[in-house]
N, C-alpha and C positions, 0 to 999 in steps of 0.2 A: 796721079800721085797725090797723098794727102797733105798739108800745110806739115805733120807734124814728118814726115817722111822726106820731105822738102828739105826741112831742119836739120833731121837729123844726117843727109847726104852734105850738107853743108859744112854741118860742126864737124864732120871725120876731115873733112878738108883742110882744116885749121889746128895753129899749131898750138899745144899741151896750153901755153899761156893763155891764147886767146879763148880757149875752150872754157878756162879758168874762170875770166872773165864775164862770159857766155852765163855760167853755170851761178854766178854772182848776184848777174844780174835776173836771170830767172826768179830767184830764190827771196829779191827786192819785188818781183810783179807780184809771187804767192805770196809776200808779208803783205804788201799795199791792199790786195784783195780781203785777205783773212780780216783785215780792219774792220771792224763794224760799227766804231764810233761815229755816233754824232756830232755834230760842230758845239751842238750843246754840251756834252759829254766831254768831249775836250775843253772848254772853259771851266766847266766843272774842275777837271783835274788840272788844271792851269791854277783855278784860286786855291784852290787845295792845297797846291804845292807852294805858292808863294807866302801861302797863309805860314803851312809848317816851318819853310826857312827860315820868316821873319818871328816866330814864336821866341818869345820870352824878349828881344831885341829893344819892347817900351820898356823895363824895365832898365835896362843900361845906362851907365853915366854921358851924357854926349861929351865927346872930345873933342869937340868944334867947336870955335868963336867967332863972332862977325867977322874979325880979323884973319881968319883963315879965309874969308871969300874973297877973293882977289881975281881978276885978268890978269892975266899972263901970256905974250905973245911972241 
């Protein structure tokens, strides 16, 4: 019997929820695979994105004063 025949004897055994589940998580192993970024590639799109958020943000009035830094416990 094959690994995927194995499987599939297994999932008939299991109920609608768990099968659910099953089918969830498969669908998580083919995203993680289809991946094909680099550790590079995601810093890239890391600064990229944090670049966009904070875009135009130096421009703004700050509304903080030393006085606003306090401990508090």
């Amino acid at each position: 019997m094959t690994t995927s025949e194995t499987i599939i004897q297994h999932l008939k055994s299991l109920p609608e929820s768990e099968q659910r589940e099953i089918l969830d998580f498969v669908e998580f192993l083919k995203f993680r695979d289809q991946r094909s970024t680099t550790p590079e590639e995601d810093t890239s799109w890391s600064e990229f994105s944090l670049s966009s958020a904070m875009r135009g943000m130096e421009d703004e009035e700050n509304s903080y004063t030393r006085g606003d830094l306090k401990e508090s416990f």
